[in-house]
C-alpha positions as CSV (number, residue, x, y, z in Angstrom):
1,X,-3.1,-21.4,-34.0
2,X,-3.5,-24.8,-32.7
3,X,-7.0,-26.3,-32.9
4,X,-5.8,-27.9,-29.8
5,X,-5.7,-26.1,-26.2
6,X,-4.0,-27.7,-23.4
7,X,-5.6,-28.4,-20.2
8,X,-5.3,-29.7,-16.4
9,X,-6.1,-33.0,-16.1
10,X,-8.4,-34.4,-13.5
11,X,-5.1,-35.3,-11.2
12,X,-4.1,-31.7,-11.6
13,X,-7.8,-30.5,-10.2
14,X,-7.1,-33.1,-7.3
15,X,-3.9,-31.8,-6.3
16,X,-5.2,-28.2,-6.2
17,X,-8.1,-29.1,-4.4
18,X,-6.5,-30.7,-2.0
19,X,-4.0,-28.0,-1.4
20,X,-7.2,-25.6,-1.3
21,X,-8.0,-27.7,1.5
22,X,-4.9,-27.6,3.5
23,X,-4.8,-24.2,3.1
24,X,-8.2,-23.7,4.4
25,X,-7.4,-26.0,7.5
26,X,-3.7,-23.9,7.9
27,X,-5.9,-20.6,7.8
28,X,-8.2,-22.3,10.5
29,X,-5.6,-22.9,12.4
30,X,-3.8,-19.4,12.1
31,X,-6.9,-18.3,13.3
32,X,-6.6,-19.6,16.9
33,X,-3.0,-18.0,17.3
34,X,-2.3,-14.7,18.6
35,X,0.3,-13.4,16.1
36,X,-0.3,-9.9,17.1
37,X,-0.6,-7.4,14.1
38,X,0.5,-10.5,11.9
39,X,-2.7,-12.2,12.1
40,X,-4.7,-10.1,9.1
41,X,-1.2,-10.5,7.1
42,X,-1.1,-14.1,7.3
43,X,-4.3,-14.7,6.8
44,X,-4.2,-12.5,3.8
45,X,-1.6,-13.7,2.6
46,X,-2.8,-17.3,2.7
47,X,-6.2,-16.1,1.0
48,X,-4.1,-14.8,-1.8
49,X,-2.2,-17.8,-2.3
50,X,-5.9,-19.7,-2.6
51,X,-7.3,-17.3,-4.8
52,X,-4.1,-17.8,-7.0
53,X,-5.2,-21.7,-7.2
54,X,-8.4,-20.6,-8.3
55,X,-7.4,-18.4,-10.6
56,X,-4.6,-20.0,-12.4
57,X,-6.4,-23.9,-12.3
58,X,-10.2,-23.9,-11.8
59,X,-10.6,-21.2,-13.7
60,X,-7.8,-22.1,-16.6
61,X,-5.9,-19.3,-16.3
62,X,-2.6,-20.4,-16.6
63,X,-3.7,-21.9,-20.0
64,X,-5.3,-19.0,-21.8
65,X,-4.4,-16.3,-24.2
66,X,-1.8,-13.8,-23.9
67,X,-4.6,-11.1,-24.1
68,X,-6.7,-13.1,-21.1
69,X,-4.0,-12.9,-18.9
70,X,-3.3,-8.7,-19.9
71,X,-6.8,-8.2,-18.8
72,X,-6.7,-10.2,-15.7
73,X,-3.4,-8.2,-14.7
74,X,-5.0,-4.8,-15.5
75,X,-7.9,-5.9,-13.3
76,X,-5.9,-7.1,-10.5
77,X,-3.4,-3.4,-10.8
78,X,-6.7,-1.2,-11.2
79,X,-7.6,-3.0,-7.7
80,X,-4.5,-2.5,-6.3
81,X,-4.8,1.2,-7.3
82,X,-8.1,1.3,-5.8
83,X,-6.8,0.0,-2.1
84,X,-3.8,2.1,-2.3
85,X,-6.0,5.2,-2.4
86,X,-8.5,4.0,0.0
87,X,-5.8,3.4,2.5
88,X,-4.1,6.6,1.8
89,X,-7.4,8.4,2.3
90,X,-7.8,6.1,5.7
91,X,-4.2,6.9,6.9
92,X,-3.8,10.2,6.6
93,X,-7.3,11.1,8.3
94,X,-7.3,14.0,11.6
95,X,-8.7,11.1,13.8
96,X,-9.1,13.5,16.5
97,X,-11.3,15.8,14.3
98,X,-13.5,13.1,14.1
99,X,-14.0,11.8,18.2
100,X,-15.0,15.8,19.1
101,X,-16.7,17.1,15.6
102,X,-17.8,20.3,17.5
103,X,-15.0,21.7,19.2
């Protein structure tokens, strides 16, 4: 094992923060359009590219162990699981059950 560990240099924190930033502006932006049902996709999808940043440069992920990255992959499945059955439960609800509870 190598005594030492690689890491971004204060260029690479530049360049993600200033992509951060973009990105922030872009979702900004995004925001005053009227994409129709696309809006919360783009959006999300643009928060998940940011979080990515994050992830992979601010918080060194993209230089850490094997067993770092396995445990931020079962974290980020075991959420994945968790929003699949919350949207299952959501999606397959009697809606009209709900509007007239006593009939």
């Amino acid at each position: 094992m190598s005594s030492h560990a690689h890491h971004p240099t204060v260029k690479t924190f530049v360049a993600v923060w200033i992509a951060l930033l973009v990105l922030t502006a872009v979702t900004v932006y995004v925001a005053t359009l009227d994409l129709g049902p696309l809006n919360p996709i783009v959006a999300l999808t643009i928060a998940t590219v940011k979080a990515l940043l994050v992830l992979l440069f601010f918080m060194e992920l993209r230089y850490s162990t094997a067993l770092t990255k396995v445990g931020v992959t079962a974290a980020i499945f075991f959420l994945l699981i968790l929003i699949w059955l919350t949207l299952s439960d959501y999606l397959t609800r009697g809606w009209s059950s709900y509007i007239h509870p006593f009939h």
